[in-house]
N, C-alpha and C positions, 0 to 999 in steps of 0.2 A: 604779397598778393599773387605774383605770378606761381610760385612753391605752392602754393593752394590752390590755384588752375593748373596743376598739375601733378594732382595728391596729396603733398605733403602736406602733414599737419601737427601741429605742435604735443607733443608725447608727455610736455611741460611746459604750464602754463606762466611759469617764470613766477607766479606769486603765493599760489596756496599748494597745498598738498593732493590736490586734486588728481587723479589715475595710479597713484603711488601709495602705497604701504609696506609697512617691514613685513621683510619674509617671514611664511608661515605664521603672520596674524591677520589680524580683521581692521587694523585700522594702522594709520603712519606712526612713528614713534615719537613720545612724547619728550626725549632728548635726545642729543646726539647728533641732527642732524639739524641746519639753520636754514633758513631762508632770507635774502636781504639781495636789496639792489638787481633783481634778476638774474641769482645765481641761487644753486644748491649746494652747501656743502657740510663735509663731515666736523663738529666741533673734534679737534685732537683727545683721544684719551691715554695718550702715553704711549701708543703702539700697545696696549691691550684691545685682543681684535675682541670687536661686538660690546667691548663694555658697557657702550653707552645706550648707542641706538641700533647698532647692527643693519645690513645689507636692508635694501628695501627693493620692492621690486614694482614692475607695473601692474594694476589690476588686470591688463588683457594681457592675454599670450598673441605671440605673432608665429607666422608659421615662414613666408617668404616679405621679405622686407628690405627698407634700403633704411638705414640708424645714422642718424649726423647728431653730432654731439661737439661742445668745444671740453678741456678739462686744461685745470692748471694745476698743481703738483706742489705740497710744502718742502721745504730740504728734508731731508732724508725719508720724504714720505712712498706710502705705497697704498694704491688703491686698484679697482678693476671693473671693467665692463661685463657683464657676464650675459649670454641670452640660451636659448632653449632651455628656458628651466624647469622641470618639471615636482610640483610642491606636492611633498607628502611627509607628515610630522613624522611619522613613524620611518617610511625608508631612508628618507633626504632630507636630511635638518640641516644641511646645510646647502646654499647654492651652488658651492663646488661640486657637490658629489653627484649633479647631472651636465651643470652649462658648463661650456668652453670659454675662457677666459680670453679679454684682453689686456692685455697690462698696460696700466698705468703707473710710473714710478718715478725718485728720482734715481737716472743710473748711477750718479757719481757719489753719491750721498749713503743711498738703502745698499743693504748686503746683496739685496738680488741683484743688484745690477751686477756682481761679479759670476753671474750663474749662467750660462746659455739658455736662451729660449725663456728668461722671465724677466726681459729690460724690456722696458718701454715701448708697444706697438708689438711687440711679440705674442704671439698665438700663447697665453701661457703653458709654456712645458712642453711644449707639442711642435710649432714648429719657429724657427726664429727670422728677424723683420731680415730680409733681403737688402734693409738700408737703414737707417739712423735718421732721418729725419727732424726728431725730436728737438723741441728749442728747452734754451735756461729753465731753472726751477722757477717759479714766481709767473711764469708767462702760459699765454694760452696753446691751446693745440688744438688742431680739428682733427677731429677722426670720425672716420664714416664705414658701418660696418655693411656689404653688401651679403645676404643670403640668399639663395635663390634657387630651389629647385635643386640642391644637395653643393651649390657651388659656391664656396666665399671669399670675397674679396674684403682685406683690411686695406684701408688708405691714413694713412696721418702727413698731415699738411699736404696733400694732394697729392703722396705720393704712393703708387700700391706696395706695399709692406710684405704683405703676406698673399697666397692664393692660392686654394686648394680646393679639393673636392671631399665634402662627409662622405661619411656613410659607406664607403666601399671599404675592399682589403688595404688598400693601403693607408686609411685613417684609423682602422680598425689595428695597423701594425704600429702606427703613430701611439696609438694610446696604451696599449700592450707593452712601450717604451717606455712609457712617462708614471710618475707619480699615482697616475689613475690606475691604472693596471688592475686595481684590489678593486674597482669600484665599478661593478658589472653591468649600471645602464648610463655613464660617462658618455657622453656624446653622442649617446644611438635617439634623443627624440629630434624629431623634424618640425616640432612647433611648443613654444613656451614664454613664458614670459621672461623679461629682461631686467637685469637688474646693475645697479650700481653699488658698489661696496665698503663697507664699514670694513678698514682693516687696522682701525685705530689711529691712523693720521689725518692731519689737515688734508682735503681734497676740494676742488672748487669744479663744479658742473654747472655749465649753462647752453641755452639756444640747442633745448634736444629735441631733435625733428624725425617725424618717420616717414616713408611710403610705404603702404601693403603694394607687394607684386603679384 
């Protein structure tokens, strides 16, 4: 009650499918992803990404916001927070090829963990966490994404991870670095929807809360 005397309000309503749907459709997916106990999470397809139910995202776009979220990890699994998304079937059929990633993963388990910049709390590919925070596979994590007026701050379990500034020369050199490079409107929107990702493992998501700022 107080978190809603002071904005925040639940982004998930912990039981139906309610503000969510898979990307670039019209409505949630009919597998793939479960709901139980007041959690969301991905049924495993093998680590075939999208097989089942693929990335889902919110109906609203957010433009400056504060995102608290818990998530909990299978062994060897990998998932990710993704936001400024901007959906068009034709240019960006996928959520990577506009938002900036957070990673969710296990590092000791998944291959990415042996890669810089795509372990767990890392900006993925772009910049990496300052700290490790991260607990065991099987347990929760808080993570809370702040965006604001071109400025972001990542925190996992209260601690700040990452902090940078979009939009200028030197995000613009960030991404000219990374994987993205080939993909020419990669981090330049300032408001999108948010999304959670199918990348074929077990993932467990609950308690996601937002503020608009």
């Amino acid at each position: 009650e107080a978190e809603k005397r002071n904005g925040v309000s639940m982004l998930w309503d912990g039981k139906t499918t309610n503000g969510w749907r898979g990307a670039h459709k019209d409505k949630f997916p009919e597998k793939g992803w479960e709901i139980k106990d007041n959690v969301l999470s991905v049924v495993s397809s093998a680590g075939a990404e999208a097989a089942n139910g693929g990335d889902i995202v919110t109906d609203e776009a957010f433009e400056n916001f504060d995102l608290k979220l818990e998530w909990k990890i299978s062994a060897n699994g990998n998932s990710g927070i993704i936001f400024n998304i901007k959906e068009d079937t034709v240019k960006y059929k996928e959520t990577y090829k506009t938002g900036p990633e957070i990673q969710v993963l296990d590092n000791n388990g998944h291959p990415d963990g042996k890669i810089i910049k795509h372990r767990a709390g890392d900006l993925y590919d772009l910049i990496k966490s300052s700290s490790e925070p991260v607990k065991p596979v099987g347990e929760w994590n808080a993570v809370e994404i702040i965006s604001n007026k071109g400025k972001l701050e990542i925190f996992l379990n209260g601690t700040n991870v990452v902090t940078t500034t979009m939009w200028d020369d030197n995000w613009r050199q960030l991404i000219a670095g990374s994987k993205f490079k080939d993909m020419p409107d990669f981090g330049t929107f300032k408001k999108g929807r948010i999304a959670l990702q199918d990348h074929g493992n077990t993932v467990w998501y609950r308690n996601i809360k937002i503020k608009k700022l």
